[in-house]
C-alpha positions as CSV (number, residue, x, y, z in Angstrom):
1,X,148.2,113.3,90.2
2,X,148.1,113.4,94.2
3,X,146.0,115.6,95.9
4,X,145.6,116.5,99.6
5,X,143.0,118.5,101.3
6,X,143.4,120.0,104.5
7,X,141.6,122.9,106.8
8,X,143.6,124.9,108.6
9,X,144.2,128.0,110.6
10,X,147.5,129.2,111.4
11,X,150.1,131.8,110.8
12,X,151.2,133.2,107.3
13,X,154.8,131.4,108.1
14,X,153.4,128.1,109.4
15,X,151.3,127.6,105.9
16,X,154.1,128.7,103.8
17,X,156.3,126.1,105.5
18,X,153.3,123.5,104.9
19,X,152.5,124.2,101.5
20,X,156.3,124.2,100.5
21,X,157.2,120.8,102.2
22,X,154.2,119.0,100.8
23,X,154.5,120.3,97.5
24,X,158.4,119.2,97.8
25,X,157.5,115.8,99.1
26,X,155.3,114.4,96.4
27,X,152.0,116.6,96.3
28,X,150.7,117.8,93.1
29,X,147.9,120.1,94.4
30,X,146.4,121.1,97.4
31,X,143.3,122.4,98.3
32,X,143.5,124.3,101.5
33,X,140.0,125.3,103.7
34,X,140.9,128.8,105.7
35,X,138.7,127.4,108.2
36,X,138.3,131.4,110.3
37,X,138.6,133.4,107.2
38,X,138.1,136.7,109.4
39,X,140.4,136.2,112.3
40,X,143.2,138.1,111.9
41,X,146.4,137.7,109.2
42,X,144.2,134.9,107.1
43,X,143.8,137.5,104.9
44,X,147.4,137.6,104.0
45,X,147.2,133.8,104.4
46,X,144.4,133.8,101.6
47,X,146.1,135.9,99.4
48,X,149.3,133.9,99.5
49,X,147.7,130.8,99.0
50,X,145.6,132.4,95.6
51,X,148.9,133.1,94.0
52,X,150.3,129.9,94.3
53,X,150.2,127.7,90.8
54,X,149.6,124.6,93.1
55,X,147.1,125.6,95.8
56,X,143.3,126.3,96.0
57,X,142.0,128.2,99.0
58,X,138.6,127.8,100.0
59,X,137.5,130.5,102.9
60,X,134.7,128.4,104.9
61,X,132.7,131.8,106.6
62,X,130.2,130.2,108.9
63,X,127.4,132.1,106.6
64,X,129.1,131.3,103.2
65,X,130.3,128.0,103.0
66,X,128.3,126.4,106.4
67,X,125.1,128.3,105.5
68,X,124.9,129.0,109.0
69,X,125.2,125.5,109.8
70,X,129.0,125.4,110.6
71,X,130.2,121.4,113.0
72,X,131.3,122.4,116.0
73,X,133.8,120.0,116.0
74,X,137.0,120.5,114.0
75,X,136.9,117.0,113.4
76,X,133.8,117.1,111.6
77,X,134.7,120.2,109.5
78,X,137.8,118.8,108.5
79,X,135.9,115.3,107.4
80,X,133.2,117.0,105.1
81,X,135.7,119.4,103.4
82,X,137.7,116.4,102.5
83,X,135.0,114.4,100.6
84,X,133.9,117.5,99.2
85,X,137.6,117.2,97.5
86,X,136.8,113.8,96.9
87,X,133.4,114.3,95.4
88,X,134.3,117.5,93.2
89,X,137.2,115.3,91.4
90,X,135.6,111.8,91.4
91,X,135.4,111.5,87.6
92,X,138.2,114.3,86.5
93,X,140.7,111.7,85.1
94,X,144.0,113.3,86.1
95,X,142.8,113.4,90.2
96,X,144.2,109.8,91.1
97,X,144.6,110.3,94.9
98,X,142.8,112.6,97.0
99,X,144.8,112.7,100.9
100,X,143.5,114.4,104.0
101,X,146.7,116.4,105.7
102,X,146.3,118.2,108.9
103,X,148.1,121.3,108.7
104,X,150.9,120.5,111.0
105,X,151.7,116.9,108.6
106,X,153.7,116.2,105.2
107,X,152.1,114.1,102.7
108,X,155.9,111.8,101.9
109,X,154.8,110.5,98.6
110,X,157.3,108.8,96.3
111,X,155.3,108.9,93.0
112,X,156.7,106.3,91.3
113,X,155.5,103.9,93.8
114,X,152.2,105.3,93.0
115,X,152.3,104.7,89.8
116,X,152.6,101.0,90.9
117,X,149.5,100.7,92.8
118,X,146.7,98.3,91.0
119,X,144.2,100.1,89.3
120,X,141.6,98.5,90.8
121,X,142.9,99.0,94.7
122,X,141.0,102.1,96.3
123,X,143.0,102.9,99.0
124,X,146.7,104.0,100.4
125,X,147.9,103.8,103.6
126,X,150.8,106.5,105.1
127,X,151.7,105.4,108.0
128,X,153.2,108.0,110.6
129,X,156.6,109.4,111.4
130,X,156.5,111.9,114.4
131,X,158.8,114.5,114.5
132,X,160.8,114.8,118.1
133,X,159.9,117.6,120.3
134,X,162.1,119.5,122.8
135,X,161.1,122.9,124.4
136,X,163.5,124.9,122.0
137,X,163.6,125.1,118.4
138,X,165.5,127.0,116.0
139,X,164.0,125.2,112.8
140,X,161.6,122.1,112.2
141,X,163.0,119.1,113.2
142,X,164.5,116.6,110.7
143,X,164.7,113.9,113.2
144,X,161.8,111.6,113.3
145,X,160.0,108.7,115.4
146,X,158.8,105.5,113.8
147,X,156.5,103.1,115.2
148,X,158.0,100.5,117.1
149,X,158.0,97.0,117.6
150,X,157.3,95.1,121.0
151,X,161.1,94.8,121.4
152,X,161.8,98.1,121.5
153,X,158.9,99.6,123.5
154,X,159.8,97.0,126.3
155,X,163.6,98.6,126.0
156,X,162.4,102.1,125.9
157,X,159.9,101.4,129.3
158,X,162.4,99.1,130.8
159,X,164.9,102.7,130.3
160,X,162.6,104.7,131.9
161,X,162.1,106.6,128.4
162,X,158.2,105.9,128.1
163,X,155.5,104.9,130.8
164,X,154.2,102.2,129.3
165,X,155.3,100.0,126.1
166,X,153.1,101.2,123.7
167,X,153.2,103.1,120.9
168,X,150.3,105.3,121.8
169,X,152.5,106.8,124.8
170,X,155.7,106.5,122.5
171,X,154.2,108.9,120.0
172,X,152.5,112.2,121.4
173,X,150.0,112.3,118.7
174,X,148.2,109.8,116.1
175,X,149.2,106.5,115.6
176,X,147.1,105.6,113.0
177,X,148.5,107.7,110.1
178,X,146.8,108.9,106.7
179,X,144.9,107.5,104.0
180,X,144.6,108.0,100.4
181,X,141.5,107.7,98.4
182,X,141.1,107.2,94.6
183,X,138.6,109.1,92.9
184,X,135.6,107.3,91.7
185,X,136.4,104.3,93.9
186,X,133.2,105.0,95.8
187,X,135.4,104.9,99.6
188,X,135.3,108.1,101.5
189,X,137.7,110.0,103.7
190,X,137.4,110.0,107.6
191,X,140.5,111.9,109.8
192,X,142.7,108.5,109.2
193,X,140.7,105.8,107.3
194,X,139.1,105.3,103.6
195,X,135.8,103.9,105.0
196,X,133.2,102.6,102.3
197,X,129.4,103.8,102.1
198,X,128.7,101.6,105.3
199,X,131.5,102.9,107.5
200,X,133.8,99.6,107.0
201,X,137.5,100.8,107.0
202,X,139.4,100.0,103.4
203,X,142.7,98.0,104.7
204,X,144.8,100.7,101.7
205,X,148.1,100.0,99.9
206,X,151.1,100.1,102.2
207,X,154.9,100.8,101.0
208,X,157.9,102.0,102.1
209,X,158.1,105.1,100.5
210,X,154.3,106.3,101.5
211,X,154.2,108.1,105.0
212,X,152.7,111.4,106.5
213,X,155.4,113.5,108.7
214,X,153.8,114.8,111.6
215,X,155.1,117.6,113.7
216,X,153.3,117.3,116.5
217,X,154.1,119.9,119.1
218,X,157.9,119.8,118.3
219,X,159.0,122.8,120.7
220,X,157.3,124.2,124.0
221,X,156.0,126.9,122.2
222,X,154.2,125.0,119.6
223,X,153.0,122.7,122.0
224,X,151.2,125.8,123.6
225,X,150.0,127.2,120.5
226,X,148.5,124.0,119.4
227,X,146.6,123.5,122.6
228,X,145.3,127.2,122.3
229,X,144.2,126.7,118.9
230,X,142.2,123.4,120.0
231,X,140.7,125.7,122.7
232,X,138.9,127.7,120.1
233,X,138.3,124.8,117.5
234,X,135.2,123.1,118.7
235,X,135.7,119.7,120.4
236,X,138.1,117.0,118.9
237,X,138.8,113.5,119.7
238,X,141.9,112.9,121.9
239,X,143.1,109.3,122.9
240,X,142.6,109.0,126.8
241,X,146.0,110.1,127.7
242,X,145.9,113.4,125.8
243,X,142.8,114.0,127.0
244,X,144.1,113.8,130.2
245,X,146.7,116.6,129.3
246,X,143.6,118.6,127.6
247,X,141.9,118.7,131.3
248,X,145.5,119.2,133.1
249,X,146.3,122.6,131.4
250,X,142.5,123.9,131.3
251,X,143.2,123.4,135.4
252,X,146.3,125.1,134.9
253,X,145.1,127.8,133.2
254,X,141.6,128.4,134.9
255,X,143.5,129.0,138.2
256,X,144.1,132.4,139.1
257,X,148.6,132.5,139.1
258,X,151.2,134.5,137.9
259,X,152.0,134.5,134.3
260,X,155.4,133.5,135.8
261,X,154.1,130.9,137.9
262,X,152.0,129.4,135.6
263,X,154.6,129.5,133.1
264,X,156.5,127.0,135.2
265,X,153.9,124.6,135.4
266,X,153.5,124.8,132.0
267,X,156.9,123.8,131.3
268,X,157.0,120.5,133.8
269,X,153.3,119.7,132.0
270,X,155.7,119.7,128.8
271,X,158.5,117.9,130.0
272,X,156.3,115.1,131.5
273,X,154.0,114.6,128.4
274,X,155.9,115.8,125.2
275,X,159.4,116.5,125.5
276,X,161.0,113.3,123.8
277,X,164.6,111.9,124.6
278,X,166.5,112.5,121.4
279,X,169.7,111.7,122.8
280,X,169.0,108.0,123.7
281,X,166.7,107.8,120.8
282,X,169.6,108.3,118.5
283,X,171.8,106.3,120.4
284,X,169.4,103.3,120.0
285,X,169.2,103.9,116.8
286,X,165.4,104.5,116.6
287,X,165.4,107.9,114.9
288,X,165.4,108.2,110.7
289,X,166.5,111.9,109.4
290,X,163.8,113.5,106.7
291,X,163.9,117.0,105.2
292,X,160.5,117.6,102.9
293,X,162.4,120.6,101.8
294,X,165.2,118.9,99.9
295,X,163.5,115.7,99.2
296,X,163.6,117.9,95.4
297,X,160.4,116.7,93.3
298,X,158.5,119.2,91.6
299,X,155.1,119.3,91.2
300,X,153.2,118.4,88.5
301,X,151.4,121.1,86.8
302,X,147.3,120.5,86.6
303,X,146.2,120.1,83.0
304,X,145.1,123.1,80.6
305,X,142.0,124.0,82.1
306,X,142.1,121.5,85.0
307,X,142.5,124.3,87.9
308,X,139.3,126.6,86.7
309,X,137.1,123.5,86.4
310,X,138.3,122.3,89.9
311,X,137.4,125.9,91.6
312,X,134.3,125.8,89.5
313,X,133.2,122.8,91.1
314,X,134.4,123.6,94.6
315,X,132.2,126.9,94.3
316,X,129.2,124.8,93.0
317,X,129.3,122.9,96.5
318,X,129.3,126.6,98.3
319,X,125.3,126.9,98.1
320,X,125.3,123.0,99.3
321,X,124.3,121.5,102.5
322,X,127.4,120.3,103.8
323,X,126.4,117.6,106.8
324,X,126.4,114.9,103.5
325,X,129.4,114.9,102.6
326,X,130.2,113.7,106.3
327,X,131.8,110.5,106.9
328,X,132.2,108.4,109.8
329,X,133.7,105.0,110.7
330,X,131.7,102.2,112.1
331,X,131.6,102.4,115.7
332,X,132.6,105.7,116.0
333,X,131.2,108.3,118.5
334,X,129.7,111.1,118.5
335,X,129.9,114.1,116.1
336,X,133.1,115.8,117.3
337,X,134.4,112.9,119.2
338,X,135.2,113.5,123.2
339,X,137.9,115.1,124.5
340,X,139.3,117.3,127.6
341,X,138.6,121.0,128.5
342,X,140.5,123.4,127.1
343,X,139.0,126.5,127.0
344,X,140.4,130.2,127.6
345,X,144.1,128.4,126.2
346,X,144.6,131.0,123.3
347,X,144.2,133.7,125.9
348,X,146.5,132.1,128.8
349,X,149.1,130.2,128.0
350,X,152.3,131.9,128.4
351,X,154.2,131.9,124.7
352,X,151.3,130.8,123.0
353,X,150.2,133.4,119.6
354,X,146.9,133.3,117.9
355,X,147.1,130.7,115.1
C-alpha cells in the first residue's frame, strides 16, 4: 500500500480537493500534519480530515507535538514529520511506500507498476508535471508542463517564451520532483530525495506512469496566497530566481501604496514570473492533459486493525524529541535553507486569504 505524508495549512476547500485527487490518483492513505492547528477554520479542516476512512490528521501545536521546540523553517517541519511516517510504519508489512506530498502536489501513482518494482530497490522517483498558470481560474488546471529537452528550451527562448533555456525558468516551481521510500529500507525522506544514513541521495525507480502533479501558483490569486502563506511559514529554500521574486514583492509590499496601486504591480510581478503561455505551449505540442479526479482508482482499504495501530504509533512519537527524525542531504545548507523576504504578505497582498 502507498502512503504519502504531507504538512499543510490551507483552506477547508483546498484540502478537500487535495485529499480527493491523491486518493483518486493512486494513494492508499495519507497522513496529513495540520501544521497551525489553532489558526482559524483548521478546525473544520481537522474534523474533516478525522472522518475520512483514508486520512490521519496529526495537529502539530508548537507545545504538543514540538515540545516547545517547533523548526522555524517549514522545510524542516515538513522533513521530520515525514520520517516520522517512515519510522512509525518501517516494519508494518502492508506500508510499502511512504511519499512526501506538499499540499499543493498529486501523488500520480499507477499501482500496478508498483507492484513491479524489485523487492530489494529502496527508492521511487516521480518526476514533476507543473500545472500552467494564468491570472484567472475557474477550476484547477488539467493542462500540464513536462520537463523538456535541450531542443525545446532553445525553441521556447529562441520564441521569446522563457529567459533562458532551462528548465528551472521553464517551470515556476521544483524541478526535482518526489521520492518514494520503502519501509524498512533504512533510506530517509528529505523535501525531494531518499537519502541514506550519511546523506547520499538513493538514484529511485523511475517509470512512466510515477509522477507528482504540481500546481504551483496556477491563477493570480493563488500565486498571492501562496506567497502570503510562505510569509508566515518560517524560512524555506527557494532557487535564486524565486528568491528574487520572494525579495521583489516584500519591496512591493513594504512600500507605503494604494491597495489599487499595489495591486497593479502585483499583477505585472505575475505576468513577468508566473503567467505561462498556454496558447503556444499547446501549439508546440508540449502540454499533456491529466485530471486526478477521474483517473478512477479507489483506494485500498488499511487492514483490520492497521489504522488504530498506525495512530497509536503516531501518538507514541507525540512525547518525542522531534530534531531526529530530521534528515538532510549531503551538502545541504542550513536548517531552513535561504530564501527572500517575505514578510507582512498574508496581511498585504491584494486578493490574497489566510491559508
Amino acid at each position: 500500500m502507498l502512503l504519502t505524508a504531507s504538512t499543510i495549512r490551507d483552506s477547508l476547500p483546498n484540502v478537500r480537493r487535495f485529499v480527493a485527487a491523491n486518493l483518486a490518483s493512486g494513494v492508499d492513505h495519507m497522513v496529513v500534519f495540520l501544521d497551525a492547528p489553532k489558526d482559524p477554520g483548521q478546525a473544520e479542516v481537522r474534523a474533516e480530515l478525522d472522518a475520512h476512512p483514508h486520512v490521519t490528521a496529526v495537529p502539530t501545536g508548537r507545545a504538543g507535538w514540538w515540545r516547545d521546540d517547533r523548526p522555524a523553517g517549514l522545510n524542516v517541519r515538513q522533513r521530520i514529520n515525514a520520517n516520522v511516517v517512515l519510522d512509525a510504519v518501517r516494519d508494518l508489512a502492508w506500508a510499502e511506500w511512504v511519499v512526501h506530498v506538499d499540499g499543493d502536489e498529486v501523488a500520480r501513482v499507477d499501482p500496478d507498476l508498483l507492484a513491479a518494482v524489485p523487492a530489494d530497490t529502496g527508492a521511487l522517483r516521480l518526476d514533476p508535471l507543473e500545472a500552467v498558470s494564468q491570472w484567472h481560474v475557474d477550476a484547477p488546471p488539467t493542462l500540464f508542463k513536462r520537463l523538456l529537452d535541450q531542443q525545446d528550451l532553445h525553441l521556447l527562448f529562441t520564441l521569446g517564451v522563457i529567459t533562458e533555456p532551462s528548465n528551472t525558468v521553464y517551470f515556476h516551481g521544483h524541478v526535482k520532483g518526489k521520492a518514494g521510500v520503502r519501509p524498512g529500507s533504512g533510506l530517509r525522506l528529505t523535501l525531494h530525495n531518499a537519502v541514506d544514513d550519511e546523506g547520499r541521495i538513493a538514484e529511485g525507480h523511475r517509470a512512466p506512469g510515477l509522477a507528482v502533479l504540481h500546481y504551483d501558483s496556477i491563477s493570480g490569486e493563488e500565486f498571492a496566497r501562496k506567497w502570503a502563506a510562505l510569509s508566515s511559514a518560517g524560512k524555506a529554500q527557494f532557487r535564486p530566481n524565486r528568491g528574487i521574486t520572494a525579495d521583489a514583492l516584500a519591496a512591493l509590499v513594504g512600500k507605503d501604496l494604494p491597495d489599487e496601486v499595489r495591486e497593479t504591480y502585483l499583477r505585472r510581478i505575475y505576468e513577468r514570473t508566473t503567467r505561462d503561455d498556454v496558447e503556444t505551449l499547446r501549439d508546440l505540442g508540449l502540454l499533456e492533459t491529466v485530471d486526478p479526479l477521474h483517473a478512477a482508482r479507489t483506494p485500498r482499504a488499511l487492514p483490520a486493525g492497521a489504522l488504530q495501530e498506525l495512530e497509536s504509533r503516531l501518538a507514541a512519537v507525540r512525547d518525542q524529541p522531534k530534531r531526529p527524525f530530521h534528515a538532510v542531504e549531503q551538502g545541504a545548507g542550513g536548517e531552513g535553507g535561504g530564501g527572500g523576504k517575505v514578510a507582512r504578505l498574508r496581511d498585504r497582498l491584494p486578493g490574497s486569504r489566510r491559508p
